[in-house]
C-alpha positions in Angstrom: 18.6 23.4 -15.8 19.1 19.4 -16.7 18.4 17.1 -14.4 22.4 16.1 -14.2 23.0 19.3 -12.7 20.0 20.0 -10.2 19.9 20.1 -6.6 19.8 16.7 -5.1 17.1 15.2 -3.2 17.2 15.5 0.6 18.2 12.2 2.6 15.8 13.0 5.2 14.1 9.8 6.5 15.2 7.8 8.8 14.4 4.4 10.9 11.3 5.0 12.6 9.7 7.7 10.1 10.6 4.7 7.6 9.1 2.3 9.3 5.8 4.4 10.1 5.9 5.2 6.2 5.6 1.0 5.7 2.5 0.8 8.2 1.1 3.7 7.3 1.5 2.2 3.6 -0.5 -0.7 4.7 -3.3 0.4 6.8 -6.1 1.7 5.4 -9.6 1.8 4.6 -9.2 -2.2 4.1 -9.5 -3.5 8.3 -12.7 -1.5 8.7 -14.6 -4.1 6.0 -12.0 -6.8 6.5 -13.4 -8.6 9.1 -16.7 -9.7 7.6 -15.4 -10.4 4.1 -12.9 -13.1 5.6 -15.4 -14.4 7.5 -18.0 -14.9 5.0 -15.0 -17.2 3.3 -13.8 -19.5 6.2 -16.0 -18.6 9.0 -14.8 -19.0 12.3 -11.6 -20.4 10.7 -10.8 -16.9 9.8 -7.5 -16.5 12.2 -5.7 -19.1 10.1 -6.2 -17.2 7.4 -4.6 -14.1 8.4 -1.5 -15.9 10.1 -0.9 -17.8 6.2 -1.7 -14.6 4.4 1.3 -12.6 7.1 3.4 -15.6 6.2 3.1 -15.5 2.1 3.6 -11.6 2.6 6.2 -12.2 4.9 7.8 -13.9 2.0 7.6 -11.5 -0.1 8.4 -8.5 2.2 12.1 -10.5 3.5 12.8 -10.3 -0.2 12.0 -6.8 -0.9 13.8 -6.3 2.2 17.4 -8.2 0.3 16.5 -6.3 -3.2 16.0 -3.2 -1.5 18.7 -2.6 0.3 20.8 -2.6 -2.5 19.6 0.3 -3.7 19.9 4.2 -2.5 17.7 6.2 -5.1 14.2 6.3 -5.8 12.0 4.1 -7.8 11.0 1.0 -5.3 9.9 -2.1 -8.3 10.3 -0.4 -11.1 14.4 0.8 -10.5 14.7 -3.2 -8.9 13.0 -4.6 -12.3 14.9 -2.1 -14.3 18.6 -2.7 -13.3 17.6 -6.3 -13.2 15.7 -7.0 -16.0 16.2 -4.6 -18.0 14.2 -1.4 -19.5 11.3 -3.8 -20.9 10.7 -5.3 -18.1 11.3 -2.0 -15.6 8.8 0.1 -17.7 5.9 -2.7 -17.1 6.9 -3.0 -13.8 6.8 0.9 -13.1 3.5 1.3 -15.2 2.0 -1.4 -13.0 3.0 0.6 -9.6 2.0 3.5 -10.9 -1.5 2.4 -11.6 -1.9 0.7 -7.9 -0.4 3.9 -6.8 -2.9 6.1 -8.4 -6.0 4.1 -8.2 -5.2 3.0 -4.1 -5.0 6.9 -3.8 -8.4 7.7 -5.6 -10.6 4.6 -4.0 -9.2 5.7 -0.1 -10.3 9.7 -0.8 -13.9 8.2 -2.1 -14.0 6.0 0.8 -13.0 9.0 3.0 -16.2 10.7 1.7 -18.4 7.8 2.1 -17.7 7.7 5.6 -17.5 10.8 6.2 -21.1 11.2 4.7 -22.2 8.8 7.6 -21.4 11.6 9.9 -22.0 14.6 7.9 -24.5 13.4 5.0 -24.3 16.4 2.6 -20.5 15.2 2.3 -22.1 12.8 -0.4 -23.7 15.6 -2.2 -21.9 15.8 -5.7 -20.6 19.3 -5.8 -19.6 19.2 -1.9 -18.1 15.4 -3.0 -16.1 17.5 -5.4 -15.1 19.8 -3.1 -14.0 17.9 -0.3 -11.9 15.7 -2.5 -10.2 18.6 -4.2 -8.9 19.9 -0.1 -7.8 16.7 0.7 -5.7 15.9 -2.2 -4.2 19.5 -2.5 -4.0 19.9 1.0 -1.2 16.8 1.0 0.1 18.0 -2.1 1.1 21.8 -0.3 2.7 20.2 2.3 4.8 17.6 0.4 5.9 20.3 -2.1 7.5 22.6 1.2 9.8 19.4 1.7 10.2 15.6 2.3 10.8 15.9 6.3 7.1 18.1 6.6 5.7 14.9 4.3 7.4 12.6 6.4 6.1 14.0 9.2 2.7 14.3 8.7 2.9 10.6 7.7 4.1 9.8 10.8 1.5 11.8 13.0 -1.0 9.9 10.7 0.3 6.7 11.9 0.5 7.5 15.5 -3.7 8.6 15.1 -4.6 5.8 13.0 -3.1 3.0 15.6 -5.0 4.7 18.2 -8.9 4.3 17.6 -7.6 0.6 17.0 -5.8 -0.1 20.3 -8.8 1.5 22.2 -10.7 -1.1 20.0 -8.6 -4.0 20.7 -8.0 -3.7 24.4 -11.6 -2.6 25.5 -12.9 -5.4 23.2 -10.3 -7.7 24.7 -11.7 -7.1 28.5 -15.1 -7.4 27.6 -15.0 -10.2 25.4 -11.8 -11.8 27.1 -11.9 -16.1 26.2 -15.6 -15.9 24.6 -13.9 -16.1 20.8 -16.3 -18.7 18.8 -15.1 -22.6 18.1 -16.4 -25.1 15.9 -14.6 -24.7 12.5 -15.8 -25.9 9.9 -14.2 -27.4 6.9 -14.0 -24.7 3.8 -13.5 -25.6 -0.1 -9.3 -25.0 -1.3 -11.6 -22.1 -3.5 -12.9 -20.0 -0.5 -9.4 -20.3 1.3 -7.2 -18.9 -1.6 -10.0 -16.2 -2.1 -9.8 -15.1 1.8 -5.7 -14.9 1.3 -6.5 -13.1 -1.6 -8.2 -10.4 0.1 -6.3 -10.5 3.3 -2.7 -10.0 0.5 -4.5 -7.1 -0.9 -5.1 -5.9 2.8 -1.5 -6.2 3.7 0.0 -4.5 0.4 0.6 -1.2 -0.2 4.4 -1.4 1.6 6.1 -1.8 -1.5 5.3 2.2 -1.5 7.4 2.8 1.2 10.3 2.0 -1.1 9.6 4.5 -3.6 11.5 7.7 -2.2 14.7 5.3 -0.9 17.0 8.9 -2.5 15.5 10.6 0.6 16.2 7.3 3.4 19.3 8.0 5.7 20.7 4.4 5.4 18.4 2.1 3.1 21.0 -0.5 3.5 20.1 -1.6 7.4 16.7 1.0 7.6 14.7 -1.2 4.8 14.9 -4.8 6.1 14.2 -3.1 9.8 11.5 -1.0 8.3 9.9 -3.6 6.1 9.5 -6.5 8.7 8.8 -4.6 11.9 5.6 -3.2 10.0 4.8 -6.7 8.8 5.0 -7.8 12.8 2.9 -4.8 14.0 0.2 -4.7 11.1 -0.3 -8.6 11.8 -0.9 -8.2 14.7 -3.8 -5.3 14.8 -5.7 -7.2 12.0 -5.5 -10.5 13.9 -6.5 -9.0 17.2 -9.4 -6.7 15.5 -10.9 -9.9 13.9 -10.6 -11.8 17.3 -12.5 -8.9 19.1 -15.0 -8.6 15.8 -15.7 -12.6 16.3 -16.2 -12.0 20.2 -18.4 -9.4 19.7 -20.4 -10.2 16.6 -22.8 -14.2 15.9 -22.3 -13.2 12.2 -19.3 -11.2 11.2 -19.9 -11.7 7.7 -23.3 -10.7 8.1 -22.6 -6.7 7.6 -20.5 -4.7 5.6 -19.2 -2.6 8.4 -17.4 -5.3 11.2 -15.7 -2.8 13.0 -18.4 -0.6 14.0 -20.7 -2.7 14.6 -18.8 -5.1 17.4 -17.3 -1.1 18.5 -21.3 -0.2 19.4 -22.0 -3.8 21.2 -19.1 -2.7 24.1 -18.9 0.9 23.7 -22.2 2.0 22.2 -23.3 4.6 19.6 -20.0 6.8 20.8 -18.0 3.3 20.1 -19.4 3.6 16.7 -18.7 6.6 15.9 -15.0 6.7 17.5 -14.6 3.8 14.7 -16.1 6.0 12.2 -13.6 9.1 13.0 -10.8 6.3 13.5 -11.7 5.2 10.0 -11.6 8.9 8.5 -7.8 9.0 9.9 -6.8 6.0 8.9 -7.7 7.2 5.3 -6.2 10.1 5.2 -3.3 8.8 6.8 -3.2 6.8 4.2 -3.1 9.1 1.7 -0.5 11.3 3.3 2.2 8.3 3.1 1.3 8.1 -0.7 2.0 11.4 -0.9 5.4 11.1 0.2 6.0 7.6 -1.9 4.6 7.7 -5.0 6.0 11.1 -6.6 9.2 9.5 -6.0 8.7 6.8 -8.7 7.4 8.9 -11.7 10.5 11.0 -10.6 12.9 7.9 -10.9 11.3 7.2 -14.3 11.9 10.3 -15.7 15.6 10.3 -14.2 16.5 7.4 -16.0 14.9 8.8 -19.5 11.6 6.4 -19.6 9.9 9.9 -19.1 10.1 13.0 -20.2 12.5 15.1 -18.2 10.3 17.8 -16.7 9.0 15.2 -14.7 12.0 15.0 -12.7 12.8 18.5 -12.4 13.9 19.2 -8.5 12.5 22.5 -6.5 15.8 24.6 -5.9 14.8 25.8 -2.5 12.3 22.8 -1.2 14.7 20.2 -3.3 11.2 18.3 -3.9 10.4 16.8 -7.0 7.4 19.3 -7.7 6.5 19.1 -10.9 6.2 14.6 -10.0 4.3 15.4 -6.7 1.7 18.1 -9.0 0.8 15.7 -11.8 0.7 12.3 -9.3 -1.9 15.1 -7.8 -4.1 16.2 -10.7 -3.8 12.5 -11.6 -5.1 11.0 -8.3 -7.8 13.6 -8.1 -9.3 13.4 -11.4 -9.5 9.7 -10.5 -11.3 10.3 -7.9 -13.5 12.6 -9.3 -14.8 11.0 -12.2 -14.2 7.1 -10.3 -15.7 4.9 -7.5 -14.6 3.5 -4.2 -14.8 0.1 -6.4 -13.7 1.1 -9.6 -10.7 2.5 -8.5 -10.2 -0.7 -6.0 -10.4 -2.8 -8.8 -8.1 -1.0 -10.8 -5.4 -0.9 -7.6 -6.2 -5.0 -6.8 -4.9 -6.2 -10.4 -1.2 -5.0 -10.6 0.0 -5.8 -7.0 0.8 -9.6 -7.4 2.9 -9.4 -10.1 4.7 -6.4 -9.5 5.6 -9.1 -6.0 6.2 -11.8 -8.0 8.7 -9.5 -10.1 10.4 -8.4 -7.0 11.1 -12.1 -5.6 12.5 -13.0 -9.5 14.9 -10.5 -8.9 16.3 -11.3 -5.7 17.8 -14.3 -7.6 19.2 -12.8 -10.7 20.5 -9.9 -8.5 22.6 -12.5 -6.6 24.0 -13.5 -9.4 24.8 -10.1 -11.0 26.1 -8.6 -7.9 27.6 -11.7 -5.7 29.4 -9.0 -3.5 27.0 -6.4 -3.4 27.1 -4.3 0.3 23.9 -5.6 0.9 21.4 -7.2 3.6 21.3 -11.0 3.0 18.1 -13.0 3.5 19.0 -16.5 4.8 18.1 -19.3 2.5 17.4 -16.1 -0.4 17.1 -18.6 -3.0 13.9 -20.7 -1.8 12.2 -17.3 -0.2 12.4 -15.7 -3.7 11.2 -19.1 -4.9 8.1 -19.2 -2.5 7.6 -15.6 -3.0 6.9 -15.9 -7.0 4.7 -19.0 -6.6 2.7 -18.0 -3.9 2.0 -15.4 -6.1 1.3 -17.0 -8.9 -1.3 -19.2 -7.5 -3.2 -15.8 -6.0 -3.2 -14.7 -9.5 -5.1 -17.7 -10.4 -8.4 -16.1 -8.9 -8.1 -13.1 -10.9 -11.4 -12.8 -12.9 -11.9 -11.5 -16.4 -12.2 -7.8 -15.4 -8.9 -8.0 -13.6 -6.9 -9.5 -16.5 -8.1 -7.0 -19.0 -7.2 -4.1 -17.1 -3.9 -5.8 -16.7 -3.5 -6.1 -20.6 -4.6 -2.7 -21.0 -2.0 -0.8 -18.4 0.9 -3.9 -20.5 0.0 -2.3 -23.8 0.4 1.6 -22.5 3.6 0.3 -20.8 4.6 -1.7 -24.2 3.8 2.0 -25.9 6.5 3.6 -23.5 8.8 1.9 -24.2 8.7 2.1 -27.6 8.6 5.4 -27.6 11.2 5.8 -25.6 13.4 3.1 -27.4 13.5 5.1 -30.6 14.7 7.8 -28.9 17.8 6.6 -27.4 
C-alpha cells in the first residue's frame, strides 16, 4: 500500500485536549529545579525574570499561533520551514525538532528514575534502571499505537494530575506564607539576566510539540492560537506563583538543588516532601505521554513529503496511527535513555530550541507575503512580533557555550546529509 492510498489519520483532537497537549508540552521535570537556579542568577529579583521570559515566549508563541493556523497536517516547524523556505531549510528545521524531541524525551524518563530512586532506591540500580525505563516508554508507546484519542487522553489525565500537587503547593504555601515574600533587590550584571531568561525559555519550551500531530486537530485554524496562548497564561502563572511560595518559604532558594521540596517540607512536612516528590514523578511522565502523542507525528510528515523513507509513514489500517513513526521515535527515545544522562540528554534537547523559534517567527513574514489571503488567524502588528520573536532569539543564542554549538553543527551536517540524499533522488 503507498502512502497516497492509505487510510487517513484521525481528526480527533479538539480545543481543550489541544490545549492540555500545549501545557502538558511545557511542564515538566524543569519547575521542580527552576526555582533555585533563577534565583542563584538575579536573587530576589527573580519574579521579573519570569514575567520577561513569558513575554519573549509570548512573542514567539502569538506567531506560532498565525503560522500555525494555516496549516491542517502534521509536521509543526519543520512543514512551516518547509513550505516556507523551502526543502533545505525544512529538513534542518525538522532534524533540529527531532533532536529536542528525542533528547527532552530521554533526559525526563532518567529524571523520572532519579526521583523515583529517592523514594524507592533500588530504582537507581542499573539493571532495575533498565527495566523501568523500558515499561515507561513502551507502556506509552501501546497506548498511542491503539489510537490518537486513547494518546490524547492519557495526555490529558496527565495534565489534570500534574497541575494538582502544584495547586495544593501554591495555595497552602500562599496561606502560610501570605505577604512574607523577600525585598531588597539587588542590582544583577546584563550576563546573569540573559542567563536566567535563558533557563526560564528553555523552561517554557516544549509547546511547539503540540503542533506536531495538527492532521489529527478538529479545527487548527481557531484551536491553535486558543490552544497556544491559554497554556502560555496558565503555565506563567504556576511558575511565577511556585517561585513566590519557594522565596516565602526558603532564606536561600539558590542554595539547594531541589526548591520545591524543600519549601513543600517547611509548611507541610516530610509528607509535603514527598507529595512533591510523587507530584514530580507525574509531572514526568505526563510529560512524556504528550510527546508520545506529538512527536511521531513529525517523522510521519517527513516521510509523507519524501525527506524519508516511506515506511516511515505507513498508517495502521484499523488504529489509523502512524505505527511504524510512533515504534522507532520509541526504540529511539529509549536507547537514549539507556545509554544517556539526565544532563547529556538536556544538553542535547537545550541547543536546537532557539532556532527552530527564530525560524518560526522568519516565516510568519515570508508567509504573509506568499499567501496574503490565506484563511488564517491574524496576529495584530504580525510584522514587528515576528521581528521581536527572531531577535530575542538571537540574543539568547548568544549564551550558547562551545558544547552547545557543536552539537548544533553536528545534527546541521546529518540534516545537510538528508537532504542530499534525498535531492538526488527526486
Amino acid at each position: 500500500m503507498t502512502l497516497a492510498n492509505q487510510p487517513a489519520l484521525v481528526r480527533a483532537i479538539g480545543r481543550w485536549t489541544f490545549t492540555a497537549l500545549v501545557i502538558n508540552s511545557i511542564i515538566g521535570s524543569g519547575i521542580f529545579g527552576l526555582p533555585g537556579d533563577v534565583a542563584r542568577y538575579v536573587g530576589h529579583a527573580a519574579p521579573l525574570a519570569y514575567l520577561l521570559a513569558a513575554l519573549g515566549i509570548g512573542v514567539i508563541m502569538a506567531c506560532f499561533a498565525e503560522v500555525g493556523s494555516q496549516f491542517r497536517e502534521a509536521g509543526g516547524p519543520y512543514l512551516y520551514a518547509r513550505e516556507t523556505f523551502g526543502q533545505f531549510t525544512g529538513i534542518q528545521t525538522g532534524w533540529l525538532a527531532w533532536l529536542v524531541r528525542l533528547t527532552s524525551a530521554a533526559a525526563n524518563a532518567n529524571l523520572f528514575v532519579v526521583y523515583l530512586g529517592g523514594l524507592w532506591p533500588q530504582a537507581t540500580h542499573p539493571a532495575m534502571r533498565a527495566a523501568i525505563l523500558t515499561v515507561l516508554l513502551w507502556l506509552l508507546a501501546a497506548v498511542n499505537l491503539r489510537g490518537v484519542s486513547a494518546g490524547a487522553k492519557l495526555s490529558n489525565v496527565f495534565t489534570i494530575a500534574k497541575l494538582a500537587p502544584l495547586a495544593i503547593f501554591i495555595l497552602v504555601g500562599l496561606y502560610f506564607y501570605r505577604g512574607e515574600i523577600p525585598t531588597g533587590w539587588q542590582a544583577q550584571p546584563m550576563s546573569n539576566w540573559l542567563q536566567a531568561i535563558l533557563a526560564l525559555m528553555f523552561a517554557f519550551g516544549g509547546f511547539e510539540a503540540a503542533l506536531m500531530p495538527m492532521a489529527e486537530m478538529k479545527d487548527p485554524r481557531k484551536d491553535a492560537p486558543f490552544a497556544l496562548l491559554t497554556g502560555l497564561a496558565v503555565v506563567a502563572f504556576v511558575y511565577a506563583m511556585i517561585h513566590v511560595v519557594v522565596m516565602s518559604a526558603l532564606a536561600d532558594p539558590g542554595a539547594t538543588s531541589r526548591p520545591v521540596a524543600e519549601a513543600a517540607q517547611q509548611f507541610l512536612g516530610p509528607a509535603g516532601a514527598t507529595l512533591i516528590v510523587l507530584g514530580a514523578l507525574i509531572s514526568m511522565y505526563g510529560y512524556l505521554s504528550g510527546q508520545f502523542v506529538s512527536a511521531p507525528r513529525l517523522i510521519y510528515a517527513f516521510a509523507k513529503e519524501r525527506d524519508f523513507p516511506a515506511v516511515i509513514g505507513r498508517v495502521h489500517e484499523r488504529f489509523r496511527t502512524p505505527y511504524v513513526a510512533i515504534l522507532l521515535y520509541t526504540l529511539l527515545a529509549w536507547l537514549l535513555a539507556i545509554y544517556g544522562s539526565f544532563i547529556w540528554n538536556a544538553i542535547l534537547s537545550a541547543v536546537a530550541r532557539l532556532f527552530t523559534y527564530g525560524v518560526v517567527c522568519a516565516s510568519l513574514i515570508a508567509l504573509r507575503m506568499k499567501r496574503p489571503g490565506a484563511d488564517a488567524f491574524r496576529l495584530p502588528a504580525g510584522w514587528v512580533f515576528a521581528a521581536l520573536g527572531v531577535g530575542f532569539c538571537g540574543l539568547l543564542i548568544t549564551q550558547m557555550g562551545r558544547n552547545h554549538l557543536l552539537i548544533l553543527l553536528v545534527t546541521v551536517a546529518v540534516a545537510l546529509g538528508n537532504w542530499l540524499i534525498v535531492r538526488r533522488a527526486s
